[in-house]
N, C-alpha and C positions, 0 to 999 in steps of 0.2 A: 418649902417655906414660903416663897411667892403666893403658892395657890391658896394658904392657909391666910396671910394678909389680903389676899384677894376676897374671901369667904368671908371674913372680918369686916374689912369694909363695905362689903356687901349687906349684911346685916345692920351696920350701923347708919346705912342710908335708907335700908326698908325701913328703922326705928322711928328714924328720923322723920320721915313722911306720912309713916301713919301717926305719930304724935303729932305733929305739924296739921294735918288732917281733921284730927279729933280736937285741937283747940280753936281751929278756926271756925268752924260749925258750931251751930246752937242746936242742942235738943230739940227733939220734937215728938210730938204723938201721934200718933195716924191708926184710925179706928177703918179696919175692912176686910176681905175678902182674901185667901190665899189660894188662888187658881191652878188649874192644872199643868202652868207653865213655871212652879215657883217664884210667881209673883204676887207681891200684895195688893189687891184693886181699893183703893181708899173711897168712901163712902164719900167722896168729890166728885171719884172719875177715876183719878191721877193713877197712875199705874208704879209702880216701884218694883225693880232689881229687889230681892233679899241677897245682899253679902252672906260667903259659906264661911260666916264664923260659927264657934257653938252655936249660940242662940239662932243665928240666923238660919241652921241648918235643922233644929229643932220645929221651928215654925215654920219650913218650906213643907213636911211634912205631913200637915195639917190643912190638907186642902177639903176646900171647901167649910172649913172654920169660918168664922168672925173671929178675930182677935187685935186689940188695941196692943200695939208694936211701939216702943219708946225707941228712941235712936239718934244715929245722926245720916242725914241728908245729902249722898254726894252727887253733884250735878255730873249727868257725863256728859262727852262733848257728842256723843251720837246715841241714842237709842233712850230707852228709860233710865228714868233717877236712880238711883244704890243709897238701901238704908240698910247701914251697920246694927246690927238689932243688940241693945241694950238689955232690953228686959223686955216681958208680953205678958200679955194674959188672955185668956181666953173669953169673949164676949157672949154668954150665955142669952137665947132665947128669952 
């Protein structure tokens, strides 16, 4: 019984923060490059984490694409940014 209140509110603080998460960030676009290391390289520079959600895990696949990535933008405290992939498309030639 413990362990299942345990599991419980476990989940309701994962919800919690990725909703928490998702409202605090604003959309964004970012048109570039998906490298050998599943990262997207943005037509800036700027380097981004793809997050392994669905989408995110569909476009890491797609290396060496162009594609314009819609999302949200999480700052990490060390290494590159993480964007939650929303939706994408593929930037044709």
């Amino acid at each position: 019984m413990k362990k299942m209140a345990l599991i419980s509110m476990l989940a309701v603080i994962t919800l919690v923060f990725f909703v928490g998460v998702g409202l605090a960030a604003d959309q964004v676009s970012i048109t570039g490059t998906v490298d050998e290391d599943n990262q997207l390289v943005g037509e800036d520079g700027n380097t981004y984490k793809i997050a392994e959600t669905e989408n995110g895990m569909t476009v890491m696949n797609m290396v060496g694409e162009k594609v314009e990535v819609r999302g949200t933008v999480i700052e990490q405290a060390e290494g590159p940014r993480e964007i939650m992939v929303e939706s994408f498309k593929i930037i044709k030639p």
